[in-house]
C-alpha positions in Angstrom: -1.4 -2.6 0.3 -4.4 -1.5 -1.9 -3.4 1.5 -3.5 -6.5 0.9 -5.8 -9.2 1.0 -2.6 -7.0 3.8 -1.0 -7.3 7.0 -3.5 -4.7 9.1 -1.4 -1.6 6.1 -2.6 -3.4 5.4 -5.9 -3.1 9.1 -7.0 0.7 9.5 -6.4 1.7 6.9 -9.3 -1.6 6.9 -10.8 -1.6 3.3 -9.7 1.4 2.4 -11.7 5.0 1.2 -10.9 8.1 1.4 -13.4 9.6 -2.5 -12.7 11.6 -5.2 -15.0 9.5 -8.0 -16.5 11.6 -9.8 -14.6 11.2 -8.1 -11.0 7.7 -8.4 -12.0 7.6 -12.1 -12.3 9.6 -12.6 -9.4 7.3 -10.8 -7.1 4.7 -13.6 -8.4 6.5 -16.5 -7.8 8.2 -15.1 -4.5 6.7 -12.9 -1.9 9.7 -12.2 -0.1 10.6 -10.6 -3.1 7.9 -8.3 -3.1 8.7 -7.3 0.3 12.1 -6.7 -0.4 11.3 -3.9 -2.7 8.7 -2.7 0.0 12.1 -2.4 2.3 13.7 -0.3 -0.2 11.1 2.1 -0.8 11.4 2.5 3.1 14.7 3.0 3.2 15.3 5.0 -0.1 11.9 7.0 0.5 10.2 6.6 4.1 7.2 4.9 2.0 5.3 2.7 4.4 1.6 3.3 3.6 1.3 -0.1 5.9 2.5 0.8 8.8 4.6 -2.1 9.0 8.4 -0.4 9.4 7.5 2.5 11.3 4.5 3.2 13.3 3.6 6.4 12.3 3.4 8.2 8.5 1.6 10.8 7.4 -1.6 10.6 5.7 -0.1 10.0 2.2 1.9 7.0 3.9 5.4 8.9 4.0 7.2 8.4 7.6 8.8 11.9 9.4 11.2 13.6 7.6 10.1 12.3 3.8 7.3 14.2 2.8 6.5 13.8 -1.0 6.3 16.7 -3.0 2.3 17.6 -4.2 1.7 19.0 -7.1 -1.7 20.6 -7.8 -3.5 21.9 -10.8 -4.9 25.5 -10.0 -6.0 26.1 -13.6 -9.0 25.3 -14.4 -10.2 23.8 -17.9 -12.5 25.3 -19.9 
C-alpha cells in the first residue's frame, strides 16, 4: 500500500502508525510479519485498502459493515 501516493489512506493517520521499535524492525527483516499485522487490521477493523482480503471496500479502503468515523472541520480560520 502507498498511503503516501493515495491522499484518501494518508489523511486518516496523517501517514503515521503507533508500533513497538521492535514490531518495527521486525516488519524489516520479515514480510510475513508485516502482513500479519495487515491481517489484523482486517479482522479487528475491515481495513483492506488493497483489496487483497475482501473484494470490495469503500473508497476510504474499509470493507461493509466498518465504516470509519470522519471528522470534518466546518470552522473556518481566520
Amino acid at each position: 500500500m502507498h498511503a503516501i501516493k493515495d491522499r484518501k489512506h494518508f489523511t486518516q493517520s496523517a501517514g503515521l502508525i503507533a508500533t513497538h521499535p521492535v514490531a518495527d524492525a521486525l516488519c524489516d527483516e520479515f514480510p510475513f510479519f508485516a502482513w500479519l499485522l495487515r491481517v489484523e487490521s482486517f479482522r479487528r477493523f475491515g481495513y483492506d485498502p488493497d483489496s487483497v482480503f475482501s473484494p470490495r471496500q469503500d473508497s476510504f479502503g474499509f470493507t461493509e459493515g466498518h465504516a470509519c468515523e470522519r471528522i470534518a472541520n466546518d470552522t473556518a480560520r481566520t
